[in-house]
OpenMM code with the backbone's topology and positions (N, CA, C; nanometers):
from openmm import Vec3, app, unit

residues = "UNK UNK UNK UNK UNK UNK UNK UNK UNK UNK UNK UNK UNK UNK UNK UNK UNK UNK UNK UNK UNK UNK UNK UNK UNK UNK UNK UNK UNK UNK UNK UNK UNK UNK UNK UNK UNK UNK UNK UNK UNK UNK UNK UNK UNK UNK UNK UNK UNK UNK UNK UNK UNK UNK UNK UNK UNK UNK UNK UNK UNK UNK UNK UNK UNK UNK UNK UNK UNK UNK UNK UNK UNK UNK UNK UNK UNK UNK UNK UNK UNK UNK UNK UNK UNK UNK UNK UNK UNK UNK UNK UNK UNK UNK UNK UNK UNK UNK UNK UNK UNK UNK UNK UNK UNK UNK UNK UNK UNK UNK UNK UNK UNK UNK UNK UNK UNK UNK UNK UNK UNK UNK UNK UNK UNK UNK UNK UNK UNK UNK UNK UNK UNK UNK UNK UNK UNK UNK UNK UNK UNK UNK UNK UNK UNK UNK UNK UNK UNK UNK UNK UNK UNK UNK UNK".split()
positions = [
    Vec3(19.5205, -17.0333, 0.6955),
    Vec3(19.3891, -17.0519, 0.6356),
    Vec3(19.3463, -16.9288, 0.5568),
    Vec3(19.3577, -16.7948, 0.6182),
    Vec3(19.3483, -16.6802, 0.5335),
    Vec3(19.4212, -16.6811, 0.3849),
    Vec3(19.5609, -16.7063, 0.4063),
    Vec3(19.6308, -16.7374, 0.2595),
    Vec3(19.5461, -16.8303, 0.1655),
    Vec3(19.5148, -16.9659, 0.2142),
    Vec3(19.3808, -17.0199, 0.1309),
    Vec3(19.2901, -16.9701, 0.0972),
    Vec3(19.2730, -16.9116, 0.1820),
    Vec3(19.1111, -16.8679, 0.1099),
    Vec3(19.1170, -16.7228, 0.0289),
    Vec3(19.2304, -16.7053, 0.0446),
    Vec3(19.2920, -16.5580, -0.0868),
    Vec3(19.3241, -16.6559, -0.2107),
    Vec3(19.3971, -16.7582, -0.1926),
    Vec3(19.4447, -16.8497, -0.2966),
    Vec3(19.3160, -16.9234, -0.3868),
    Vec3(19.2380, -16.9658, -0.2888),
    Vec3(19.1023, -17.0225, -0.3770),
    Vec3(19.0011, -16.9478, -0.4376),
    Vec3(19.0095, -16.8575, -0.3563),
    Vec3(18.8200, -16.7477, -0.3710),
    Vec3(18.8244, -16.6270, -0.4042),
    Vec3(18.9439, -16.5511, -0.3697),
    Vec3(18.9749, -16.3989, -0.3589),
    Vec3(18.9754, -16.3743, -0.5274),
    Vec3(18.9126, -16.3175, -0.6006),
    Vec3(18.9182, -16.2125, -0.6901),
    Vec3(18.9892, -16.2900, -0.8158),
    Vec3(18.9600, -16.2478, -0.9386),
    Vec3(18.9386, -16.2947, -1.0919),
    Vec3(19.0679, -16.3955, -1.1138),
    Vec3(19.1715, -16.3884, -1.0552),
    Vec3(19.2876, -16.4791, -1.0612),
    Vec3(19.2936, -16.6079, -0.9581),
    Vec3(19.1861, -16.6247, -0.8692),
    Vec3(19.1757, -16.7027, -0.7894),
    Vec3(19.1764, -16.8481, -0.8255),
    Vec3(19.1911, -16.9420, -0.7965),
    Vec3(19.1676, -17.1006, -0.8721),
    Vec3(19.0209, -17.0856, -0.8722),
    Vec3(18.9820, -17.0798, -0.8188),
    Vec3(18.8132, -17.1150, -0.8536),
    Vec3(18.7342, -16.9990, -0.9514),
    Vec3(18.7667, -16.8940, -0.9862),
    Vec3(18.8007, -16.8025, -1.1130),
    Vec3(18.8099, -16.8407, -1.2090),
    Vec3(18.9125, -16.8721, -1.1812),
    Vec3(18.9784, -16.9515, -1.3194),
    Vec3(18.9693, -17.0564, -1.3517),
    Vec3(18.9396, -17.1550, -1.2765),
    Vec3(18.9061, -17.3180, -1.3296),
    Vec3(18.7173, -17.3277, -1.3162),
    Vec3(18.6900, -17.2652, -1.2196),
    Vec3(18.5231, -17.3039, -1.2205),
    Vec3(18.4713, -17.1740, -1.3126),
    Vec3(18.4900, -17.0651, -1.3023),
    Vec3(18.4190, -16.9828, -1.4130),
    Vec3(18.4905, -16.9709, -1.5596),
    Vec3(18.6034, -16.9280, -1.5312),
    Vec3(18.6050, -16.8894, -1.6940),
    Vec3(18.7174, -17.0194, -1.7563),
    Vec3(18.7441, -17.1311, -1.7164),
    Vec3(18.7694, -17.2646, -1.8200),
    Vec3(18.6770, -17.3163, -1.8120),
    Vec3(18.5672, -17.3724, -1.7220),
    Vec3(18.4782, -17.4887, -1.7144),
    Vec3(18.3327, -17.4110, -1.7131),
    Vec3(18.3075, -17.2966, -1.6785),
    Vec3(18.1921, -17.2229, -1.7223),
    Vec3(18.1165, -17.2702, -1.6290),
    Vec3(18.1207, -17.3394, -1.5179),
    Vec3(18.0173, -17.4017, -1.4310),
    Vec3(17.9206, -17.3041, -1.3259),
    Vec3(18.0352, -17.1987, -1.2810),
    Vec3(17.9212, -17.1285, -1.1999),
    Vec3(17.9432, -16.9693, -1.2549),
    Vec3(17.8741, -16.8970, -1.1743),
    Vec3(17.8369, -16.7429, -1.2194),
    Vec3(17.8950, -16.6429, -1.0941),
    Vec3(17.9160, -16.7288, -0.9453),
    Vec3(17.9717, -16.6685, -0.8541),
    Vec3(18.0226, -16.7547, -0.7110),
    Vec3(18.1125, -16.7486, -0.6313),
    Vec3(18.1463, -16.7974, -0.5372),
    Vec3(18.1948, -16.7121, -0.4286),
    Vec3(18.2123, -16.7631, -0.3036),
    Vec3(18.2871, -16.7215, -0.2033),
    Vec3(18.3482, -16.8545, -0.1452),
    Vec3(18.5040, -16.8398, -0.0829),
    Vec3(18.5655, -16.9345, 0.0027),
    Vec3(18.6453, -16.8461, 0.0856),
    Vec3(18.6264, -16.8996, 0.2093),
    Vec3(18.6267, -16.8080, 0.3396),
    Vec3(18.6440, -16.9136, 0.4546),
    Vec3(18.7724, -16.8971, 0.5539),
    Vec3(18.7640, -16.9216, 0.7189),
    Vec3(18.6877, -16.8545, 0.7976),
    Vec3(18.5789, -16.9121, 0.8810),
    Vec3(18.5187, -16.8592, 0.9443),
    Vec3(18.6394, -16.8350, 1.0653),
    Vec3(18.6924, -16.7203, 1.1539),
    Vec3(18.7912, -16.7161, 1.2207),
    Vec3(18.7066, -16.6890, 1.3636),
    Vec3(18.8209, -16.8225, 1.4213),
    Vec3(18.7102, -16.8552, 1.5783),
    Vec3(18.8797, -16.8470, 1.6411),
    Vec3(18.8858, -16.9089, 1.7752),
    Vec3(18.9784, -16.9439, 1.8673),
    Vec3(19.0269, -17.0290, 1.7904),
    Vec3(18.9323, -17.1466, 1.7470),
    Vec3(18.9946, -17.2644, 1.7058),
    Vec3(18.9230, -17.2872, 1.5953),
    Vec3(19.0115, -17.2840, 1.4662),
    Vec3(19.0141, -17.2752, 1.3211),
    Vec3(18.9026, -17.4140, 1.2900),
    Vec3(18.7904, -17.3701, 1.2390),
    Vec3(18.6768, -17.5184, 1.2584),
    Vec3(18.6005, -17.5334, 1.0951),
    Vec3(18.6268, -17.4501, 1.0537),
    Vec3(18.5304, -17.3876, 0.9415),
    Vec3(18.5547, -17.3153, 0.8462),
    Vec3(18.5792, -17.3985, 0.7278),
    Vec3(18.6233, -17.3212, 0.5963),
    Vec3(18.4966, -17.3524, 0.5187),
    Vec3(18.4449, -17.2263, 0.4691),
    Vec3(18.3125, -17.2444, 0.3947),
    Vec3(18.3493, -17.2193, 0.1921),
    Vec3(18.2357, -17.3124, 0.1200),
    Vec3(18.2794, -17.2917, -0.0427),
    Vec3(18.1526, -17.2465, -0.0566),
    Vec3(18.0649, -17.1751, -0.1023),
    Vec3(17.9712, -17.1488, -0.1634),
    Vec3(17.9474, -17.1141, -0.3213),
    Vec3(17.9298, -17.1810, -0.4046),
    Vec3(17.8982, -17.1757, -0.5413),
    Vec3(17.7577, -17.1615, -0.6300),
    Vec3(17.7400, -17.0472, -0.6561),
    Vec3(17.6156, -17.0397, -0.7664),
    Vec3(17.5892, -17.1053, -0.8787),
    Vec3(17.5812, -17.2306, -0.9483),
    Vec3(17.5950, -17.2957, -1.0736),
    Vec3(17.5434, -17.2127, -1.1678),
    Vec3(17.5896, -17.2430, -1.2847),
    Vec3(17.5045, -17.1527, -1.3887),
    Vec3(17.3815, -17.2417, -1.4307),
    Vec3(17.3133, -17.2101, -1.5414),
    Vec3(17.1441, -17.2897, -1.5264),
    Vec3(17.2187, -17.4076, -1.6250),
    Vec3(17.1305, -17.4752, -1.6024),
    Vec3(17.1697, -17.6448, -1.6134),
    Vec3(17.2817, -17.6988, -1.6022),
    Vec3(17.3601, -17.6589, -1.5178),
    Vec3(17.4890, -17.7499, -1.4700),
    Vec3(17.4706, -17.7929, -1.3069),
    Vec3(17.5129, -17.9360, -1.3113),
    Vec3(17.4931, -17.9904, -1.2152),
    Vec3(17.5410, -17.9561, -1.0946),
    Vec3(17.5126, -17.9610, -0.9614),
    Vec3(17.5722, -17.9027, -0.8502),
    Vec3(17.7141, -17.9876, -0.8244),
    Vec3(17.6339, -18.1145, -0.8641),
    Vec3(17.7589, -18.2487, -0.8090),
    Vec3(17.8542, -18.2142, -0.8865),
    Vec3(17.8758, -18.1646, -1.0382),
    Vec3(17.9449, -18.1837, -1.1394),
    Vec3(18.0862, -18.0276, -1.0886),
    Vec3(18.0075, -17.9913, -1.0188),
    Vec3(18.0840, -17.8412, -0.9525),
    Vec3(18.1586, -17.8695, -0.7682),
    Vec3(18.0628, -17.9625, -0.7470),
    Vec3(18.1347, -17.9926, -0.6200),
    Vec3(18.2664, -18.1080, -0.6829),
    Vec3(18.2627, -18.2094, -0.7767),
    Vec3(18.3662, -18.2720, -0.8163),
    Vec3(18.4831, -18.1963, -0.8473),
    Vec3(18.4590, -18.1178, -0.9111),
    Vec3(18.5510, -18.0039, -0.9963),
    Vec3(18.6094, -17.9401, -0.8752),
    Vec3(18.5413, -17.8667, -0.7696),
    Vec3(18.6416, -17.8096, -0.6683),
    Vec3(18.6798, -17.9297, -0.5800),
    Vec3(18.6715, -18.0299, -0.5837),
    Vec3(18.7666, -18.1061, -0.4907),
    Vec3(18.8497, -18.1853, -0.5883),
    Vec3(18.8735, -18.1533, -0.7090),
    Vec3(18.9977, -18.1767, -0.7844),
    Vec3(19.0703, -18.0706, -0.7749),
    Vec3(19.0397, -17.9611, -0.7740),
    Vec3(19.0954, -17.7990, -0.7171),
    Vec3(19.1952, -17.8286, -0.5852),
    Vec3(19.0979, -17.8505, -0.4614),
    Vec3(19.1453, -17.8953, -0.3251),
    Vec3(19.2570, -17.9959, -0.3313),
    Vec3(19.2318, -18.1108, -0.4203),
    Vec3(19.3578, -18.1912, -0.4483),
    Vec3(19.4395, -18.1800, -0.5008),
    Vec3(19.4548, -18.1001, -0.5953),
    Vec3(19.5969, -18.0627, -0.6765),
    Vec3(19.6623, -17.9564, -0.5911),
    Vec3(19.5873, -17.8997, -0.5182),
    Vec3(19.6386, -17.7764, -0.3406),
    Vec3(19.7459, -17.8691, -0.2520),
    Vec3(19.6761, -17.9971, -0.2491),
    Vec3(19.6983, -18.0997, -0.1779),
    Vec3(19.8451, -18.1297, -0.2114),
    Vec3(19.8364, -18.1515, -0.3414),
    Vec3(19.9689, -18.2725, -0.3845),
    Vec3(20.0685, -18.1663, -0.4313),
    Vec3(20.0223, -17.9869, -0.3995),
    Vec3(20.1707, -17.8668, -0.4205),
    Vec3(20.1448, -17.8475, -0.5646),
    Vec3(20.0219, -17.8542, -0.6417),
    Vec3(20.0535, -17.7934, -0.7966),
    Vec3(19.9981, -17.6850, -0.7630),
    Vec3(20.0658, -17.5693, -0.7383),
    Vec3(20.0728, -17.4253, -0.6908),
    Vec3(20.2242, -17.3584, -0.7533),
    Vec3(20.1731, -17.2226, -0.8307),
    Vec3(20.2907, -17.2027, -0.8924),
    Vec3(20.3643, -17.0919, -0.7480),
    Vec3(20.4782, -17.0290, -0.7781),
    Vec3(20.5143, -16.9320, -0.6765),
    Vec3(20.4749, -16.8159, -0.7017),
    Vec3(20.4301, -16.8017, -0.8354),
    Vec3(20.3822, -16.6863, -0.9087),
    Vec3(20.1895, -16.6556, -0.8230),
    Vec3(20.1583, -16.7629, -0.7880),
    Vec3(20.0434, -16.7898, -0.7188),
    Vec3(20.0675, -16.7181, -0.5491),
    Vec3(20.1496, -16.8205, -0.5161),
    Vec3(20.1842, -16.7699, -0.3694),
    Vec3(20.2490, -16.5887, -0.3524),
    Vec3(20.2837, -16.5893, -0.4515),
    Vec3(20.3612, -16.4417, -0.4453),
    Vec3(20.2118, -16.2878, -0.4548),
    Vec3(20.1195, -16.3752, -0.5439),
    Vec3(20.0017, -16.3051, -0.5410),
    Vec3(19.8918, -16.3018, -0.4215),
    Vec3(19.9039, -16.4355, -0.3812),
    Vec3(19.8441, -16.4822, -0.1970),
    Vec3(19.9223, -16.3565, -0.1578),
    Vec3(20.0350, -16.3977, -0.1293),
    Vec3(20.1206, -16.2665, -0.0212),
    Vec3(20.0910, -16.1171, -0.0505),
    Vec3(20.0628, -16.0619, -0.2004),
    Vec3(20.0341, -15.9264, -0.2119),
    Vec3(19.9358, -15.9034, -0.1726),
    Vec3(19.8033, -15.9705, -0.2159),
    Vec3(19.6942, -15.9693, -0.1933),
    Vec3(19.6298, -15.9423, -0.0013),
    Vec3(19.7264, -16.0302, 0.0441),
    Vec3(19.6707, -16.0229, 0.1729),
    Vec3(19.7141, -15.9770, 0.2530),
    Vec3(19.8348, -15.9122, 0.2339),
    Vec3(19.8909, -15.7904, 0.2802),
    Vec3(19.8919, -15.6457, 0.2958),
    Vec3(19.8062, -15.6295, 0.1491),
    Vec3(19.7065, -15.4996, 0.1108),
    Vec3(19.6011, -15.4921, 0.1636),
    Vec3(19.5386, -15.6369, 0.1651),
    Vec3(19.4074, -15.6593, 0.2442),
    Vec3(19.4018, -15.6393, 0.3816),
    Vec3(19.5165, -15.6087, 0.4412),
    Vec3(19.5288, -15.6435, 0.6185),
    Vec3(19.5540, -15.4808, 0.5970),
    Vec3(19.6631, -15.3604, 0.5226),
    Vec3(19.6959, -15.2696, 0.5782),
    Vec3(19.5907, -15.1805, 0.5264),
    Vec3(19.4873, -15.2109, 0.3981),
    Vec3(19.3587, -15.1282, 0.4099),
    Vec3(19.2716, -15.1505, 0.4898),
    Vec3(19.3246, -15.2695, 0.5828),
    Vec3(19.1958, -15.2707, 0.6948),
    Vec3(19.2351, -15.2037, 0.7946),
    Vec3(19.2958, -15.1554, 0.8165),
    Vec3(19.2999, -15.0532, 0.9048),
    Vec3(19.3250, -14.9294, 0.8837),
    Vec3(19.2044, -14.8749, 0.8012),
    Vec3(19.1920, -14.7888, 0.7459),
    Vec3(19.1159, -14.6298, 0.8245),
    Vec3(19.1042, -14.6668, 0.9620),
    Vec3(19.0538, -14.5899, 1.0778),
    Vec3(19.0582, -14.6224, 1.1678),
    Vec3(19.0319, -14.5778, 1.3157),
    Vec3(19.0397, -14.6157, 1.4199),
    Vec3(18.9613, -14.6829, 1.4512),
    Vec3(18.8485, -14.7137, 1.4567),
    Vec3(18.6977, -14.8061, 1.4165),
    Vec3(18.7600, -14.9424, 1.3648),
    Vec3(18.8452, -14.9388, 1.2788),
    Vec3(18.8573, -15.0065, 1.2242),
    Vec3(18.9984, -15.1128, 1.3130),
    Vec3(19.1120, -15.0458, 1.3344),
    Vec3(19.2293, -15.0948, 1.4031),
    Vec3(19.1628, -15.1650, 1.5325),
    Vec3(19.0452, -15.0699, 1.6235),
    Vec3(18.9748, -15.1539, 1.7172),
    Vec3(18.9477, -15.2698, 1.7532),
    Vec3(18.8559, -15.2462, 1.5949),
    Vec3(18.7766, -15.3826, 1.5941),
    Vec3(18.8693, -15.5398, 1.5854),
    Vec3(19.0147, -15.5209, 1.5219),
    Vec3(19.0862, -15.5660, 1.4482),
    Vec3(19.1624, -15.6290, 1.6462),
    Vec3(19.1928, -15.5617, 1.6782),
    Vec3(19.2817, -15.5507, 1.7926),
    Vec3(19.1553, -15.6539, 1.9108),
    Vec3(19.0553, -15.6139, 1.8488),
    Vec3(18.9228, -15.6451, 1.9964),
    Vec3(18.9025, -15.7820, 1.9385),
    Vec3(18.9310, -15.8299, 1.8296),
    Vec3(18.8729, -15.9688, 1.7710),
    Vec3(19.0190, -16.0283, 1.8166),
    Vec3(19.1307, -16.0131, 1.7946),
    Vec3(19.2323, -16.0481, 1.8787),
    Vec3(19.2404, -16.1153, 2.0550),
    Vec3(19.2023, -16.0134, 2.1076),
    Vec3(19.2444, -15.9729, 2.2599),
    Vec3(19.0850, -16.0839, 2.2823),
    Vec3(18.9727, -16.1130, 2.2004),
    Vec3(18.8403, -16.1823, 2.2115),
    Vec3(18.9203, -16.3322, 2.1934),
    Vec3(19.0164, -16.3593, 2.1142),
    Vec3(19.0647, -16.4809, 2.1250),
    Vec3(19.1505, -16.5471, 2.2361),
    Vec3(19.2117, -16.4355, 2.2766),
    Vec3(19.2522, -16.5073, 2.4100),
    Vec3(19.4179, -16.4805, 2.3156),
    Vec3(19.4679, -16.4047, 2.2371),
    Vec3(19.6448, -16.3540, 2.1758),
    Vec3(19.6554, -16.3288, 2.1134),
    Vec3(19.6947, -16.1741, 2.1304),
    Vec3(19.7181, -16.1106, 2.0253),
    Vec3(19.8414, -16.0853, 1.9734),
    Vec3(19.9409, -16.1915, 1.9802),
    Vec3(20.0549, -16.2290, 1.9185),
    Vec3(20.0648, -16.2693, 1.7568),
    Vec3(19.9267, -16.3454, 1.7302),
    Vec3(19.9289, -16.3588, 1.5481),
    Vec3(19.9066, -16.2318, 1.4898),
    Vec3(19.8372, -16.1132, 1.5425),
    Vec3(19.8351, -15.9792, 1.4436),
    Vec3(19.9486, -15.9090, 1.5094),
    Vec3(19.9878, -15.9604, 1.5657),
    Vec3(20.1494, -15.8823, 1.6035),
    Vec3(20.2616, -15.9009, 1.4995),
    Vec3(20.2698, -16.0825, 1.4387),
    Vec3(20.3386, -16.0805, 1.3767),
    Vec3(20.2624, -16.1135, 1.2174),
    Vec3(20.1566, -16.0667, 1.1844),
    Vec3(20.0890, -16.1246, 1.0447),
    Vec3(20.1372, -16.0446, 0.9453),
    Vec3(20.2178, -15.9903, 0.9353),
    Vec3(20.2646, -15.9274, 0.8070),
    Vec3(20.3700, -16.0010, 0.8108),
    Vec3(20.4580, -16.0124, 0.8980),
    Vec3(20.5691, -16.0896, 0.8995),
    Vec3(20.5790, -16.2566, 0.8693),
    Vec3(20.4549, -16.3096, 0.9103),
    Vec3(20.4198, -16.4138, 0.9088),
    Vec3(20.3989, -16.4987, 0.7767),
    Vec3(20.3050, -16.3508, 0.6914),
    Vec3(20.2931, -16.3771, 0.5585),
    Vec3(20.3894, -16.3497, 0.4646),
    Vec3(20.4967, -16.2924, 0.5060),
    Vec3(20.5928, -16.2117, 0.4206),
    Vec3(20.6806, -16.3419, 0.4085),
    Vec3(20.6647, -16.4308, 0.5493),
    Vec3(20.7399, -16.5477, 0.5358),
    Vec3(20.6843, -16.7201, 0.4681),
    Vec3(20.5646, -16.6842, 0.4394),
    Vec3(20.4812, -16.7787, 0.4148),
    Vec3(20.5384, -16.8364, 0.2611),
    Vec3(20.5025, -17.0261, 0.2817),
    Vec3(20.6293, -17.0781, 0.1255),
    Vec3(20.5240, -17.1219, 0.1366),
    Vec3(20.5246, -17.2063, -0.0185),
    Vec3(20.4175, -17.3301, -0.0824),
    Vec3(20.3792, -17.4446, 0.0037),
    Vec3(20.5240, -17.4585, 0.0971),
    Vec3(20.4953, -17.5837, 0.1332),
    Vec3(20.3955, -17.6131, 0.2880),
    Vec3(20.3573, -17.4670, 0.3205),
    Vec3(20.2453, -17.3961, 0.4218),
    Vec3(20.1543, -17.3966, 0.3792),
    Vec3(20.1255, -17.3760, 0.2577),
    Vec3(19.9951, -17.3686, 0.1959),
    Vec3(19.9454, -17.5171, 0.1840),
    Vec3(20.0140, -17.5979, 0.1453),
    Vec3(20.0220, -17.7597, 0.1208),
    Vec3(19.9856, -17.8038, 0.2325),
    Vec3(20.0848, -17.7738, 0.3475),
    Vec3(20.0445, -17.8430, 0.4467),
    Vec3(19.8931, -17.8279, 0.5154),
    Vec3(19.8934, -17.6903, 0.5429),
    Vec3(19.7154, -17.6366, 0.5805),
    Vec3(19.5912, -17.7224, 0.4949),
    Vec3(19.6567, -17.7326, 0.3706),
    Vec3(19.5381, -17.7840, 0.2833),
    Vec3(19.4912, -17.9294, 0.3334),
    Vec3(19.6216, -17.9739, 0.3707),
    Vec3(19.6244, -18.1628, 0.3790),
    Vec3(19.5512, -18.1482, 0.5155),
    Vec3(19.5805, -18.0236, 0.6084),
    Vec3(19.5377, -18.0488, 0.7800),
    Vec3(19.3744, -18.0169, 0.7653),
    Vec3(19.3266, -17.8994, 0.6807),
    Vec3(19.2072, -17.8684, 0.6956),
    Vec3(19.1166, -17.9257, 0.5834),
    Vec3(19.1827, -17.9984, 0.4755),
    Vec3(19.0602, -18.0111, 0.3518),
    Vec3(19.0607, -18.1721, 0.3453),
    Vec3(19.0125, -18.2233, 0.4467),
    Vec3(18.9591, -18.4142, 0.4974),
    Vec3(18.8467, -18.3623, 0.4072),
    Vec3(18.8006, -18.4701, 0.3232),
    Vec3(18.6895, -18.4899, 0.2583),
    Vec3(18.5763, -18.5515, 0.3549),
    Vec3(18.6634, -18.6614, 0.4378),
    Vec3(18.5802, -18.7264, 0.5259),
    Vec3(18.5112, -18.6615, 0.6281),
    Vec3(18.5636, -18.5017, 0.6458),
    Vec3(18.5408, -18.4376, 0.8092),
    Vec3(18.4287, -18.3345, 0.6981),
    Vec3(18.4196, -18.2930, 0.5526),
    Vec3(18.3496, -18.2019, 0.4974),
    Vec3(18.1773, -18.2713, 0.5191),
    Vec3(18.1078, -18.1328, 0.4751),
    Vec3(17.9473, -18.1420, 0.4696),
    Vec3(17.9301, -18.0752, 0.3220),
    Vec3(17.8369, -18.1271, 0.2672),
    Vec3(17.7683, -18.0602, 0.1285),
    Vec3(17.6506, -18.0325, 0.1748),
    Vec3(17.6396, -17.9366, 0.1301),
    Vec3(17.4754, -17.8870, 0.1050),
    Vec3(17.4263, -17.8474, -0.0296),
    Vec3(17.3647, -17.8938, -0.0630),
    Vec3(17.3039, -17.8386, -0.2401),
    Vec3(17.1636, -17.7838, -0.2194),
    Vec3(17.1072, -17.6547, -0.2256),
    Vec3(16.9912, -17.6216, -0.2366),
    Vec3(16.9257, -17.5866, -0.3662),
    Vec3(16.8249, -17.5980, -0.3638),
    Vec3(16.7760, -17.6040, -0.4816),
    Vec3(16.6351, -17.5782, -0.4987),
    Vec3(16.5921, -17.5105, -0.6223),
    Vec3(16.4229, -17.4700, -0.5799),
    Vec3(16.3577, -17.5958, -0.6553),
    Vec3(16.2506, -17.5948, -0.5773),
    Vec3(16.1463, -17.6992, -0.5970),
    Vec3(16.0660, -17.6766, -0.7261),
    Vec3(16.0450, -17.8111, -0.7933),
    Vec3(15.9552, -17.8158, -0.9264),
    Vec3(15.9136, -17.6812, -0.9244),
    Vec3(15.7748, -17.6250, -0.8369),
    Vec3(15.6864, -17.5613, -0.8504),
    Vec3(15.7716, -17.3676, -0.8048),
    Vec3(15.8837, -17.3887, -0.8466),
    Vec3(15.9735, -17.2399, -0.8825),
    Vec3(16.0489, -17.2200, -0.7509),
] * unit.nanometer
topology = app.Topology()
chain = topology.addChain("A")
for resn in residues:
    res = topology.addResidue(resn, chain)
    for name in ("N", "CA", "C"):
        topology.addAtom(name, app.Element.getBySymbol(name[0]), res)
């Protein structure tokens, strides 16, 4: 799920970068993120629209995103950037002892600390067809919630 959410949300080359801001111009900012529990429950999209584009017209657009994840149109040139990305991201996080702690204590809080034992390795081994599969296990349209907020007439 971490590899996803480096693949969708993480930084100017991300799919949602690149297909929701700078081809389709729809929003101005996002985050996509696993909330990380015991048990993987919660992948959040949050999107800023730009002014007068529709919310719906941006929620359509990323679940044509989610579906082409779905059906493997992912280049390796993609996955190879997932893997740098979140590999840099894991060994600057432990960038102090404060830091390795916290990392080790959110572990040992789950009840095994066998996945940061092997997560470099894990990702070093990670193919397209992992990414595919996660997408098909975690992105049910039927199991998702939308929320659209929005300010009222009066500002």
């Amino acid at each position: 799920l971490n590899a996803l959410s480096e693949l969708l949300g993480s930084g100017k080359s991300s799919l949602m970068s690149e297909i929701l801001i700078d081809k389709l111009n729809l929003i101005n900012d996002y985050y996509a993120y696993v909330n990380d529990c015991i048990d993987e429950n919660l992948f959040i999209f949050i999107c800023n629209c730009n002014p007068n584009v529709n919310a719906e017209k941006v929620e359509k657009e990323l679940l044509k995103i989610i579906d082409k994840l779905k059906m493997g149109k992912i280049s390796q040139k993609d996955l190879q950037r997932v893997k740098n990305n979140v590999k840099s991201d894991f060994i600057f996080s432990l960038n102090n002892a404060s830091a390795v702690a916290n990392i080790y204590g959110s572990y040992l809080a789950r009840g095994d600390i066998n996945p940061l034992l092997n997560y470099e390795k894990d990702i070093q081994n990670l193919e397209l067809k992992d990414l595919i599969s996660c997408a098909k296990k975690y992105f049910i349209q039927e199991n998702s919630t939308m929320v659209i907020l929005r300010k009222d007439s009066n500002g």
